[in-house]
Every structure is written in C-alpha cells, then in structure tokens.
C-alpha positions as CSV (number, residue, x, y, z in Angstrom):
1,X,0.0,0.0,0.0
2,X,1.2,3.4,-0.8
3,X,1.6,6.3,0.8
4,X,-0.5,8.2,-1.0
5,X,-3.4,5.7,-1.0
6,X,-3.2,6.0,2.9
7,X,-3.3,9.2,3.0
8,X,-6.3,8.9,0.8
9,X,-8.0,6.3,2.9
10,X,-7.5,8.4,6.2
11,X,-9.0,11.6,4.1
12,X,-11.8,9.9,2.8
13,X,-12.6,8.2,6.7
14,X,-12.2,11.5,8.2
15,X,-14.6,13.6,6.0
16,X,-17.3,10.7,6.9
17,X,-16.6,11.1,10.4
18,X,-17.3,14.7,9.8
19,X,-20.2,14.6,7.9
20,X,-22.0,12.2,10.9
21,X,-21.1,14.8,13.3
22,X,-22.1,17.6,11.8
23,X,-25.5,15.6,10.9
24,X,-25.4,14.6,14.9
25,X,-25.2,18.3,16.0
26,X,-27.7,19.3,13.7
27,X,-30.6,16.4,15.5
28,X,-29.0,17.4,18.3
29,X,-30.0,21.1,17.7
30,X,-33.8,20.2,17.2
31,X,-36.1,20.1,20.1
32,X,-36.7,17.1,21.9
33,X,-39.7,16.6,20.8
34,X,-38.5,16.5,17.4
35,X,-35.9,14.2,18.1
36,X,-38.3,11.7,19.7
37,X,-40.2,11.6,16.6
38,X,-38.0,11.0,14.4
39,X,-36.8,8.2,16.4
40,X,-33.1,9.8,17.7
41,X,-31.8,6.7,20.0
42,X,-30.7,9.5,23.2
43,X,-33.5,12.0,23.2
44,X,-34.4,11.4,26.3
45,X,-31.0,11.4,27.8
46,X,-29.0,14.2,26.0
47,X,-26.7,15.3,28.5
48,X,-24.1,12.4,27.8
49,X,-21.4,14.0,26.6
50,X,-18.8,13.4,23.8
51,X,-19.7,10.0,22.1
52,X,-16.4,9.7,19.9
53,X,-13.4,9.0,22.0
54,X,-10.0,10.8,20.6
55,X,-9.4,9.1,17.3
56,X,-12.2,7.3,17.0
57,X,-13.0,8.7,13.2
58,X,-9.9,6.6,11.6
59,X,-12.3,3.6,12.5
60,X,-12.0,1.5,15.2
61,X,-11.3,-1.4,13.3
C-alpha cells in the first residue's frame, strides 16, 4: 500500500466522520420533541457528553 493511497483512505474516513457529526449536531439542535419523533436513540438522555473518544474517526477497526 502506498503512501498516497493511505493518506487517501484516512482523508476519505475523516470527511465521513465529519459529515456524521455535523448531521449529529444538527438532530441534536432540534427540540426534543422532534428528536423523539424521528426516532433519535438518546433524546431522552441528551446530556451524555462526547460520544467519539480521541481518534475514533480513523475507524475503530
């Protein structure tokens, strides 16, 4: 594997990891209500903090 196809595969894992955060923030914006009816799994608990650990976006695997 190349270098450059690393670097590629990390790019293209981060900018997911992005885009799910940035689409997490966003439910997590809306009013609980909301959240509830669109079926968001914590909307009745959403004081628990950070859900991604340091490095989590380069997939756990």
């Amino acid at each position: 594997m190349s270098i450059l196809s690393s670097i590629g595969r990390l790019a293209t894992e981060f900018s997911a990891a992005r885009a799910r955060f940035q689409t997490e923030r966003a439910i997590r914006s809306l009013p609980i209500e909301l959240q509830k009816d669109i079926g968001w799994p914590e909307a009745a608990d959403t004081k628990t903090g950070a859900r991604y650990a340091v490095g989590s976006w380069a997939g756990a695997k």
